[in-house]
LUMSEKOL-349984 format. One record per residue: residue number from 1; residue in one letter; chain; x, y, z of N, C-alpha, C in turn. Coordinates in steps of 0.1 Angstrom, whole numbers, padded with zeros to 4 digits. Atoms other than C-alpha are relative to their C-alpha. Layout:
MINU num residuo cadena  n.xx  n.yy  n.zz ca.xx ca.yy ca.zz  c.xx  c.yy  c.zz
MINU NUM       A      A     X     Y     Z     X     Y     Z     X     Y     Z
...
//
This chain:
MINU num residuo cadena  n.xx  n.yy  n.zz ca.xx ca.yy ca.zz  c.xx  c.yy  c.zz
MINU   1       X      A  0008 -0012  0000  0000  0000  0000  0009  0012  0000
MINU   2       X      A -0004 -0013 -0004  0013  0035 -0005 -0006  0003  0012
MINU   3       X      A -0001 -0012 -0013  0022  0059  0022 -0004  0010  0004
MINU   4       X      A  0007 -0013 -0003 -0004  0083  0019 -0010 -0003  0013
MINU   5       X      A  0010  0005 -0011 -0025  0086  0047 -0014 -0004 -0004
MINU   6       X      A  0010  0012  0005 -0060  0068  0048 -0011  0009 -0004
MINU   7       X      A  0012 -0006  0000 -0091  0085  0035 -0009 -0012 -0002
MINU   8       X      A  0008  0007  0000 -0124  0069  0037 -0006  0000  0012
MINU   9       X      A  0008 -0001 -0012 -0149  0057  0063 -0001 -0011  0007
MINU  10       X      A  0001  0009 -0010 -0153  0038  0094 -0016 -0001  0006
MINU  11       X      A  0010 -0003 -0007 -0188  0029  0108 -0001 -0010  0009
MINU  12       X      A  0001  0009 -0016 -0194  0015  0143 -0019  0001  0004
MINU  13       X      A  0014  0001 -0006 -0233  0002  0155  0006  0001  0015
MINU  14       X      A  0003 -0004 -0020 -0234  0012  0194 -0016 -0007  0006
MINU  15       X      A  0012  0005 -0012 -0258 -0007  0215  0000  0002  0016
MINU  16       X      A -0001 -0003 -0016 -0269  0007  0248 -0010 -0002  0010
MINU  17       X      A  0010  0008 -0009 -0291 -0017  0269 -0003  0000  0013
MINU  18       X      A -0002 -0003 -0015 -0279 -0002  0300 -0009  0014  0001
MINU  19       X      A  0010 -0011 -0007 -0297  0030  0297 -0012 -0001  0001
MINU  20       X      A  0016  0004 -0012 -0332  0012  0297  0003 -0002  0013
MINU  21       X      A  0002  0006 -0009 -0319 -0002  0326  0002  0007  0012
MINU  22       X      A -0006 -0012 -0010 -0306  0029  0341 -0014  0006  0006
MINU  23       X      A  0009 -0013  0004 -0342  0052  0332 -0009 -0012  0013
MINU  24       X      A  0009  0010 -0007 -0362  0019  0348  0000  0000  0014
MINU  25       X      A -0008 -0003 -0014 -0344  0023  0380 -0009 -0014  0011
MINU  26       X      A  0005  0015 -0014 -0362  0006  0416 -0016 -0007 -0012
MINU  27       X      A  0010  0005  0005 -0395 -0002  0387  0004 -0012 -0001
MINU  28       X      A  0001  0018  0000 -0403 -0039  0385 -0001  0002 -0020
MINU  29       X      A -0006  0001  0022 -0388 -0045  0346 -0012 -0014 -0002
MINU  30       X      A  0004  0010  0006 -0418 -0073  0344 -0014  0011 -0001
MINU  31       X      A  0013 -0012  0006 -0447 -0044  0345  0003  0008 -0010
MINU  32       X      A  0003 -0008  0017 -0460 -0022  0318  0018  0011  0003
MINU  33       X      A -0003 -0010  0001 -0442  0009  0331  0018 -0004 -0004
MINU  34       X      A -0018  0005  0000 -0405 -0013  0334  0003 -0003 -0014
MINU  35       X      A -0005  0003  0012 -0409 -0027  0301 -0005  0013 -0010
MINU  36       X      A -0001 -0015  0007 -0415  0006  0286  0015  0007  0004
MINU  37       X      A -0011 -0006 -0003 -0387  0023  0302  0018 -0007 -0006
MINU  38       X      A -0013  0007  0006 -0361 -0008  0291 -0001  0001 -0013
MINU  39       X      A  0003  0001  0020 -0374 -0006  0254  0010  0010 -0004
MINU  40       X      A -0013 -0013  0003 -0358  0029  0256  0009  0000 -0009
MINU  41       X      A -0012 -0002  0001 -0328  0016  0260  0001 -0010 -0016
MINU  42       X      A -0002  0004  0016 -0331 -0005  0223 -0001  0018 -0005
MINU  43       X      A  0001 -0009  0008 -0345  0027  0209  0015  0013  0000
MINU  44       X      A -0013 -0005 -0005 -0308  0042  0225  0008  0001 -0009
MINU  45       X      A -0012  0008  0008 -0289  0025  0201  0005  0010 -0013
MINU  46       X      A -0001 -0008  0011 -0271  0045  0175  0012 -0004 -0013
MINU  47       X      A -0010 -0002  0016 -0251  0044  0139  0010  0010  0002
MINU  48       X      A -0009 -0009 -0005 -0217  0061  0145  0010  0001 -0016
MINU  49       X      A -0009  0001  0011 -0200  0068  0108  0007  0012 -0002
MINU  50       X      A -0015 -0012  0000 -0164  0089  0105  0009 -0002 -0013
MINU  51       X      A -0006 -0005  0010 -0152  0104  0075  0014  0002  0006
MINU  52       X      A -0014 -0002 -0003 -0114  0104  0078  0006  0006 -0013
MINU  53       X      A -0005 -0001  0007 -0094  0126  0057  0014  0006  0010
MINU  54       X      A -0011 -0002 -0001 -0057  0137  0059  0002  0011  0012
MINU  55       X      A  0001 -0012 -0010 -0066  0169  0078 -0009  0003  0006
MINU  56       X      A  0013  0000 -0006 -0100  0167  0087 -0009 -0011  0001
MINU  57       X      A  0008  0013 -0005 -0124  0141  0105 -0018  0008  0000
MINU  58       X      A  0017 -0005  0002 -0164  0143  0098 -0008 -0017  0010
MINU  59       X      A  0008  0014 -0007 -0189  0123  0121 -0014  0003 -0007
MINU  60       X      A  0014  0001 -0003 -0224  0112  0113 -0006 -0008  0009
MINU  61       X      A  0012  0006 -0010 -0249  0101  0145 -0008  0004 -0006
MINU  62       X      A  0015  0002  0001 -0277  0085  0140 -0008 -0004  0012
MINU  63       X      A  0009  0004 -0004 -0301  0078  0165 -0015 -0001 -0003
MINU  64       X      A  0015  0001  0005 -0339  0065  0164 -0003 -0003 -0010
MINU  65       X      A  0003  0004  0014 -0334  0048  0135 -0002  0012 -0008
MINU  66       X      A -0007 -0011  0012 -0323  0081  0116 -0007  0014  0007
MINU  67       X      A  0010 -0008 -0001 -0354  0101  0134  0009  0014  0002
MINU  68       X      A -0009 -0007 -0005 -0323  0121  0155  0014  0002 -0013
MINU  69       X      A -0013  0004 -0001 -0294  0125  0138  0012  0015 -0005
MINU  70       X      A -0010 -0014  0001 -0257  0153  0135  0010 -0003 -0005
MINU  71       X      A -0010 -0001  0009 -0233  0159  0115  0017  0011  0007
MINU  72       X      A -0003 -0013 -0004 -0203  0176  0131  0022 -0003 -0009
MINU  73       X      A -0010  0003  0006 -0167  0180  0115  0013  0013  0006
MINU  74       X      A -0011 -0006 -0008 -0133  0190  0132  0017  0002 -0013
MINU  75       X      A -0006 -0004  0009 -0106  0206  0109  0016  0003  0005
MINU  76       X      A -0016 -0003 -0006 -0069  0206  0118  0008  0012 -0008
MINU  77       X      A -0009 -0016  0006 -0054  0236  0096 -0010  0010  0009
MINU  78       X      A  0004 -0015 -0004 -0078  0264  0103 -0010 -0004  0018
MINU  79       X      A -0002  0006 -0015 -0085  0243  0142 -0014  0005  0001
MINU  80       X      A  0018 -0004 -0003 -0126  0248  0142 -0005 -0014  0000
MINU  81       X      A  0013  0015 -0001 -0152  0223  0151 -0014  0004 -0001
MINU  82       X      A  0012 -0006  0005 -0183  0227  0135 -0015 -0013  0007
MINU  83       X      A  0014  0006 -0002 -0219  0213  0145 -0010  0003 -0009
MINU  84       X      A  0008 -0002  0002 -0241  0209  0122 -0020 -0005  0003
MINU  85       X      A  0007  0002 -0011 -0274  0211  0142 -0017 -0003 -0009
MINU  86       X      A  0014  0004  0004 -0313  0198  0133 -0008  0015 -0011
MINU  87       X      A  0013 -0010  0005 -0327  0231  0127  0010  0011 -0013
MINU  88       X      A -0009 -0004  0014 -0301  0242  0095  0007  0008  0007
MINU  89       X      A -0010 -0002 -0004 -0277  0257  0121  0013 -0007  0000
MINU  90       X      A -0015  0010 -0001 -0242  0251  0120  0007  0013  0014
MINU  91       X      A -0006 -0005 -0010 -0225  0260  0152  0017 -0006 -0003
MINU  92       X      A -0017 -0002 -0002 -0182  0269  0148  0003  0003  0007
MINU  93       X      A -0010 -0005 -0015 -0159  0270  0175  0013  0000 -0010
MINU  94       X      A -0013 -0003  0000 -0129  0287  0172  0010 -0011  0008
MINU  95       X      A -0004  0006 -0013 -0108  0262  0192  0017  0008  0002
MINU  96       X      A -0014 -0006 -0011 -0079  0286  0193 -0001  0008  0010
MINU  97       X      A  0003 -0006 -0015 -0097  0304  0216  0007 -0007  0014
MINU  98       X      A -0013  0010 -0015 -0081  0274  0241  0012  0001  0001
MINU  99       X      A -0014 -0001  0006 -0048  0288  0231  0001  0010  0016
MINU 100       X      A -0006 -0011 -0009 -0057  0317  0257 -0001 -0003  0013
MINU 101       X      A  0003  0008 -0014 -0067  0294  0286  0008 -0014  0001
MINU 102       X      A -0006  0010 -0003 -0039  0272  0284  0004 -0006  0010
MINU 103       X      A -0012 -0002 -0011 -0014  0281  0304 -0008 -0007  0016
MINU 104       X      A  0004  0002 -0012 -0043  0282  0331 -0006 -0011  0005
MINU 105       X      A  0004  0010  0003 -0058  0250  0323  0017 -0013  0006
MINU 106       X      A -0010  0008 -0004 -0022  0232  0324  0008  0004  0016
MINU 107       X      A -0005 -0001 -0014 -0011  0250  0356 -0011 -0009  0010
MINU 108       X      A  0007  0005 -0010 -0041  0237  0373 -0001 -0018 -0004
MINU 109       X      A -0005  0018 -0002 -0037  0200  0361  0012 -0003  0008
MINU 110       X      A -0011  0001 -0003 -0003  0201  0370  0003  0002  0021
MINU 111       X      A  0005 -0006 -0016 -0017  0211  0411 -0005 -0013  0003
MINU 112       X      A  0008  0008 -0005 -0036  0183  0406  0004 -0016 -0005
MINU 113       X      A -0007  0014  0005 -0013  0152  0396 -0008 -0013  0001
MINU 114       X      A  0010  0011 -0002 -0036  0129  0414 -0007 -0003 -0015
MINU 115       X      A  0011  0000  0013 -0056  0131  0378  0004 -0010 -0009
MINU 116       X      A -0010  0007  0007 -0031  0119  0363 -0002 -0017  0006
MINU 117       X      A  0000  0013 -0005 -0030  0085  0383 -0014 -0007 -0003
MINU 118       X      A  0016  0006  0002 -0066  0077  0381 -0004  0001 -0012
MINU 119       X      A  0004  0004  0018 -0071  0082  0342  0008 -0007  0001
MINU 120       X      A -0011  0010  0003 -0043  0061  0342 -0005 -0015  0006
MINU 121       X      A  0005  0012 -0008 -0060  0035  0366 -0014  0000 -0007
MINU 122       X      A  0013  0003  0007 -0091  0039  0345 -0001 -0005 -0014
MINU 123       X      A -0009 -0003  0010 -0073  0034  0315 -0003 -0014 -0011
MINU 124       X      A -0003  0014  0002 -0079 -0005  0296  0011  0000 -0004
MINU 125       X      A -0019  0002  0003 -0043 -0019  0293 -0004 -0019 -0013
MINU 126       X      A  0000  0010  0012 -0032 -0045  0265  0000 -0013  0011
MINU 127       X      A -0003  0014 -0006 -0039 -0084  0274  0013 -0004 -0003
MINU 128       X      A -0010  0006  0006 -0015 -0094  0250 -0005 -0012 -0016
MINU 129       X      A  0006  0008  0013 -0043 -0116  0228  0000  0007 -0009
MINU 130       X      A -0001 -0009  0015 -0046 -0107  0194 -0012 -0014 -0008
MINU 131       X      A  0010  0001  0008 -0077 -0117  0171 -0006  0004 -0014
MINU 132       X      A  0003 -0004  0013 -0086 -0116  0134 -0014  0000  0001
MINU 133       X      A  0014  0003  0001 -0122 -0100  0134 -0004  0014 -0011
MINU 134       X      A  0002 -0012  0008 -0134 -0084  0106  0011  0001 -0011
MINU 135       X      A -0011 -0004  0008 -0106 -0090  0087  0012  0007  0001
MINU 136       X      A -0012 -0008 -0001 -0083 -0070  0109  0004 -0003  0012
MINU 137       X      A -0007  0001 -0013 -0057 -0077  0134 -0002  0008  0013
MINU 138       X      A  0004 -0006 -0009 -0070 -0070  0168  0005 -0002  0011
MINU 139       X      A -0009  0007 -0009 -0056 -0068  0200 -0009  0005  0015
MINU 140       X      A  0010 -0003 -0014 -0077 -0071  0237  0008  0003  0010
MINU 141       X      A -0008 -0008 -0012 -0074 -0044  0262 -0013  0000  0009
MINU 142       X      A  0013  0002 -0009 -0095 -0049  0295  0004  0013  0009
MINU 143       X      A  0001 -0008 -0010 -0099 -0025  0324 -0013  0002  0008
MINU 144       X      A  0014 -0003 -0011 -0121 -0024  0359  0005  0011  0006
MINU 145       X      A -0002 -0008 -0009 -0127  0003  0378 -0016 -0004  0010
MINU 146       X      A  0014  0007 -0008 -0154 -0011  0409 -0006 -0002 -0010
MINU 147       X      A  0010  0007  0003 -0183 -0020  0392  0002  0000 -0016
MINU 148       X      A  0000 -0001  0009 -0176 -0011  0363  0014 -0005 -0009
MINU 149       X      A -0006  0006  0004 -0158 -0034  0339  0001  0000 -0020
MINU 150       X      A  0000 -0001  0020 -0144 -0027  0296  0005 -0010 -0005
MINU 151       X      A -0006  0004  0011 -0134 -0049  0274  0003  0007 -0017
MINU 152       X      A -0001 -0005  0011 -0121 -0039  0241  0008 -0005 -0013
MINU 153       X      A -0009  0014  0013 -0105 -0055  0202  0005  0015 -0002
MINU 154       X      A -0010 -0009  0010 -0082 -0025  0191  0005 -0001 -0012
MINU 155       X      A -0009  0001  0013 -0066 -0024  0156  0005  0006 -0003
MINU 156       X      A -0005 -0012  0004 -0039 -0002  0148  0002 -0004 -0016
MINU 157       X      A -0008  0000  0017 -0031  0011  0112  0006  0015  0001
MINU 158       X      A -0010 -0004 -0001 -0006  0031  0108 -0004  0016 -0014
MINU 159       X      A  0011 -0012  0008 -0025  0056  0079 -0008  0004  0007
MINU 160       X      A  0011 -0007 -0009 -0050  0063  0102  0004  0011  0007
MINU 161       X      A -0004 -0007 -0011 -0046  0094  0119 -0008  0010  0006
MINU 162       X      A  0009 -0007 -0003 -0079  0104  0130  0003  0006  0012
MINU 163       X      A  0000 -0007 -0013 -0070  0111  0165  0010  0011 -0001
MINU 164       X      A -0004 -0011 -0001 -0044  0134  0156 -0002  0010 -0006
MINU 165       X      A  0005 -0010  0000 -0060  0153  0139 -0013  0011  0004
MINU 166       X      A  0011 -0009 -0008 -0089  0158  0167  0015  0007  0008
MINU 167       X      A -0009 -0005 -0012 -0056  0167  0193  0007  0011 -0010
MINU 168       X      A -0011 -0015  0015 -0036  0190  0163 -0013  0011  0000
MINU 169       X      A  0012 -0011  0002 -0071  0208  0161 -0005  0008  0017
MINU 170       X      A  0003 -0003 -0015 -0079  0207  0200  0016  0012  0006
MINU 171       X      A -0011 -0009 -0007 -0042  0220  0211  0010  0005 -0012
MINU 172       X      A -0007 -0007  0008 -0024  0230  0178  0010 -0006 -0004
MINU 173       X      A -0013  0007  0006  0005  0215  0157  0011 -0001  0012
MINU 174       X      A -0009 -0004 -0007  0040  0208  0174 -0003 -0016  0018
MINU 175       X      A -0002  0008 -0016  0028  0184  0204 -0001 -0017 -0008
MINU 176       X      A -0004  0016  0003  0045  0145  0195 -0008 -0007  0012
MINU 177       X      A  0003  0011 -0011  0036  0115  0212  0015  0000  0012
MINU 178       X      A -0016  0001 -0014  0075  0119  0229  0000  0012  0012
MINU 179       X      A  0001 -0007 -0010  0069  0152  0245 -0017 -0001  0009
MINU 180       X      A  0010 -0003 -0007  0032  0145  0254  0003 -0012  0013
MINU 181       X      A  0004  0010 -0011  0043  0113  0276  0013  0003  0010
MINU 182       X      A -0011  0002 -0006  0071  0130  0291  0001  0005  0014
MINU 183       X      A -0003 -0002 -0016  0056  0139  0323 -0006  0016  0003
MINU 184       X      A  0002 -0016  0000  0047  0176  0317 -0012  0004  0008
MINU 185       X      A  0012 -0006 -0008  0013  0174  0335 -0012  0008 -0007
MINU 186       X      A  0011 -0007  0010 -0009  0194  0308 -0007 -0005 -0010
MINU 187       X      A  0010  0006  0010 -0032  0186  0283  0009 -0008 -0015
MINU 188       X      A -0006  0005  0012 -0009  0176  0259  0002 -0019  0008
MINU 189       X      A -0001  0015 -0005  0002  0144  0284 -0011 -0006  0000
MINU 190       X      A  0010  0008 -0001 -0036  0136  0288 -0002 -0004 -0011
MINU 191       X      A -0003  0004  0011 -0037  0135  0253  0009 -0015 -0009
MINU 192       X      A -0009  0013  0004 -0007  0109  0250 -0003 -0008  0009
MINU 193       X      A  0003  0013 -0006 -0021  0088  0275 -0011 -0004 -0003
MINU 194       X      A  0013  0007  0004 -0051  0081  0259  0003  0000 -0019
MINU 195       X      A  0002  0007  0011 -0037  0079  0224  0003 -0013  0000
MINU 196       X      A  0000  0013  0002 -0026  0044  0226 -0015 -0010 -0004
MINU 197       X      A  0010  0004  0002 -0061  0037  0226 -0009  0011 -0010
MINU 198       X      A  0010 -0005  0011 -0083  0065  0208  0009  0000 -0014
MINU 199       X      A -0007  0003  0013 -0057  0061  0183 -0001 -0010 -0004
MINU 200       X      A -0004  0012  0006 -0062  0030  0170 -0018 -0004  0000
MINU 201       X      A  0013 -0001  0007 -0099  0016  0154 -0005 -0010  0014
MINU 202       X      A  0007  0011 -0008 -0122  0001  0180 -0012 -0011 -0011
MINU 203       X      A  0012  0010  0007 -0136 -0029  0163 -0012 -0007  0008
MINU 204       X      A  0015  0005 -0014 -0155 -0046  0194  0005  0010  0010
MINU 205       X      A -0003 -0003 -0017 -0159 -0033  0229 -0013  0002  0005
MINU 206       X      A  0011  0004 -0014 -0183 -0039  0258  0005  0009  0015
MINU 207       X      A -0001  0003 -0016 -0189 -0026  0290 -0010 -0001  0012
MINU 208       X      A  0006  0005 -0014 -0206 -0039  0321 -0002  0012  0010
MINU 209       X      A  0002  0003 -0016 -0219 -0027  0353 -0005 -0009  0005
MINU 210       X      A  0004  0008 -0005 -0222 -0048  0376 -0002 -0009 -0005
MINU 211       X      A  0001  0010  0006 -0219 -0077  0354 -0006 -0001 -0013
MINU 212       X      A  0004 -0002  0012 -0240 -0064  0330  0002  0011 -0011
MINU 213       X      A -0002 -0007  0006 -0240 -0051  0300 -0005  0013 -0003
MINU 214       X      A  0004 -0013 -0005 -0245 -0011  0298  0000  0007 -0014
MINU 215       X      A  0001 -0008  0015 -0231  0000  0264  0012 -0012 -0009
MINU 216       X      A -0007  0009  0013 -0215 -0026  0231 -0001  0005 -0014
MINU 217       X      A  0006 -0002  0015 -0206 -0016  0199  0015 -0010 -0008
MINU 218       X      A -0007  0016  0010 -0185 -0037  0167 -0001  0011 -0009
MINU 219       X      A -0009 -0002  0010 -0168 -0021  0136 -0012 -0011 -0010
MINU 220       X      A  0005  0009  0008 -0193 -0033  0107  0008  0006 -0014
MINU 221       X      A -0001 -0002  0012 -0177 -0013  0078  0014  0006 -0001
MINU 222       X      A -0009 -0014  0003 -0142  0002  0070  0005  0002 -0018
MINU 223       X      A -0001 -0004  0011 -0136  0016  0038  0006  0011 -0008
MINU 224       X      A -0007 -0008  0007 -0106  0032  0019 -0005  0007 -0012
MINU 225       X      A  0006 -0005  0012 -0121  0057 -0007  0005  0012 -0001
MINU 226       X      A  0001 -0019  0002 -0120  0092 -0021 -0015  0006  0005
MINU 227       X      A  0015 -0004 -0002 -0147  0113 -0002 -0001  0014 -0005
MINU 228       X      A  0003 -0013  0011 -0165  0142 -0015  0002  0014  0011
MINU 229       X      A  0003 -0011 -0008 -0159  0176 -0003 -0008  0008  0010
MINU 230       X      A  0012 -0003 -0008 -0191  0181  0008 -0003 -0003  0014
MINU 231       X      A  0006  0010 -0015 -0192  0160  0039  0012  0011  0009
MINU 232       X      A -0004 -0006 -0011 -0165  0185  0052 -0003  0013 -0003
MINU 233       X      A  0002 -0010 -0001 -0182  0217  0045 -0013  0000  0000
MINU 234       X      A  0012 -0005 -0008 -0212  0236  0060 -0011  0002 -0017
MINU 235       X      A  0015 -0005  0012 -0244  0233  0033 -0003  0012 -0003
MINU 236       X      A  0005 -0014  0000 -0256  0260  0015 -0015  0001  0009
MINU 237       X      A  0009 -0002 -0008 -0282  0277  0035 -0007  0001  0013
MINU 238       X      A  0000  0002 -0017 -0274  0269  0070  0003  0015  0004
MINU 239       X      A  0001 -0008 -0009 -0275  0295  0096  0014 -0001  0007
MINU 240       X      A -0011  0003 -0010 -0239  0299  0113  0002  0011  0013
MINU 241       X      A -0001 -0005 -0010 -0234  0305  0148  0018  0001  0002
MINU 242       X      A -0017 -0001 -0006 -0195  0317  0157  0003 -0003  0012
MINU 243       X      A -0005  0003 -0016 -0182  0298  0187 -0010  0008  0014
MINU 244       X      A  0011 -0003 -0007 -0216  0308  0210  0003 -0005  0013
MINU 245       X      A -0001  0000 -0018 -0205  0285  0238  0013  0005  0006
MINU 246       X      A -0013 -0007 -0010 -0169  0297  0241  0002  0013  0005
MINU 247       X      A  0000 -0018 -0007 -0177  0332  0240 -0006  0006  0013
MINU 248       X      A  0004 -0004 -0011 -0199  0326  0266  0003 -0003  0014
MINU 249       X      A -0014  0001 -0017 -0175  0309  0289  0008  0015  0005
MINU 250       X      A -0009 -0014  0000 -0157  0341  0283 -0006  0009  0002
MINU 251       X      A  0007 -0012 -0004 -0184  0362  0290 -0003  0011 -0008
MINU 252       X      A  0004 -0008  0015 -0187  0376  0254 -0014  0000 -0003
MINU 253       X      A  0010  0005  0008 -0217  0383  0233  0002 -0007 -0011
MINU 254       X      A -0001  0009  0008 -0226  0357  0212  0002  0008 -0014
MINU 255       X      A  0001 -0008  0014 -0219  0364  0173 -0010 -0002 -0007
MINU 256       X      A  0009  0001  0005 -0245  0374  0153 -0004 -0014 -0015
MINU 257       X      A  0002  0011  0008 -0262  0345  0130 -0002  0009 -0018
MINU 258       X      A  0004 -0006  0009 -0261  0348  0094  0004 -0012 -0011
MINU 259       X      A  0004  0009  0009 -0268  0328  0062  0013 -0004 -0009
MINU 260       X      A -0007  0005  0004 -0244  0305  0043 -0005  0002 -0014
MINU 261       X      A  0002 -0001  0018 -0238  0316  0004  0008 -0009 -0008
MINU 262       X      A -0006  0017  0011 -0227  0293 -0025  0014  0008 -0003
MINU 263       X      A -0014 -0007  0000 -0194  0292 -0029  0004  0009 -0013
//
């Protein structure tokens, strides 16, 4: 295979049997009101499909059998994450806005080390098995924390490089995998302790409370292609909102909305 990186699409089914079972709570799951509230959790279940290109990642959710479903796409050159929302809005975030709340973000992890150890203890670690599913070499990473217990099939590929370009978009060019695990305490280290895993394709994973199952999903499609343009830019006609919730962290007025024209 050439050495270009991978374009094309990944789609993962998610099943979440645990939130009927969550919504149902002390109800008796053999009456009306229980087996209404556990149906829910079928109707829960969602279609997860990720456009991967070289510099930009696009998701589509689906839930309710299509009734719900968003479109949102994260861009690593010009570092924006877009939403596009039910009612023909598209909400953009600037995410270099987090450029000006770094410092104060990484000082205060860095106070609070403890953080560090317990993502780390929360963390699924490699078994060592390895499994052909799907057609692709997988490899099982478990992890409990009390009640709650993951399993997971990993696959790396080495063209993939969806996750760096959510973290290149999140904190900006410039941060490796060698300086993020070297201890620094900031968002860049949390970053490298959880690529090993969001870097790499989940084909199965499960997980339990309390024995049972809560949320499972499986890798049904991946697919090297040329995708179209379209899927990483905002439709004509949409409504765009400018970064609405960061300004309001900041205590800004929001920016005014205004209509998307043809290119």
């Amino acid at each position: 295979m050439p050495a270009s990186a991978f374009e094309g699409t990944i789609t993962e089914v998610i099943q979440m049997p645990g939130i009927g079972t969550m919504m149902s709570g002390s109800n008796d799951s053999t009456g009306q009101a229980g087996q209404g509230l556990s149906a829910m959790g079928a109707f829960a279940n969602l279609s997860l499909k990720m456009y991967v290109r070289e510099n930009k990642v696009a998701y589509d959710m689906s839930m309710l059998g299509g009734l719900i479903t968003m479109h949102s796409i994260i861009d690593r050159d010009a570092r924006t994450m877009t939403m596009l929302l039910p009612n023909h809005t598209a909400m953009v975030m600037d995410l270099r806005a987090l450029d000006t709340t770094r410092r104060r973000m990484d000082d205060s992890l860095r106070t609070r080390m403890g953080i560090f150890d317990s993502l780390e203890a929360m963390l699924p670690q490699p078994t060592g098995r390895h499994e052909t599913i799907h057609g692709l070499d997988a490899e099982e990473y478990h992890g409990q924390r009390g009640s709650v217990e993951t399993e997971m099939w990993l696959s790396a590929n080495e063209k993939l490089k969806a996750f760096d370009v959510v973290r290149d978009a999140f904190l900006g060019r410039g941060i490796d995998d060698r300086s993020a695990s070297a201890g620094g305490g900031g968002l860049d280290e949390v970053f490298g302790m959880i690529r090993p895993i969001a870097g790499k394709i989940p084909v199965k994973f499960e997980t339990k409370v309390n024995g049972k199952t809560f949320v499972k999903g499986e890798l049904t499609d991946i697919t090297e292609e040329k995708l179209d343009d379209a899927l990483f830019e905002i439709p004509q006609g949409y409504q765009i909102i400018n970064g609405d919730s960061l300004r309001a962290t900041h205590g800004e007025a929001p920016a005014p909305r205004r209509n998307v024209t043809a290119p």
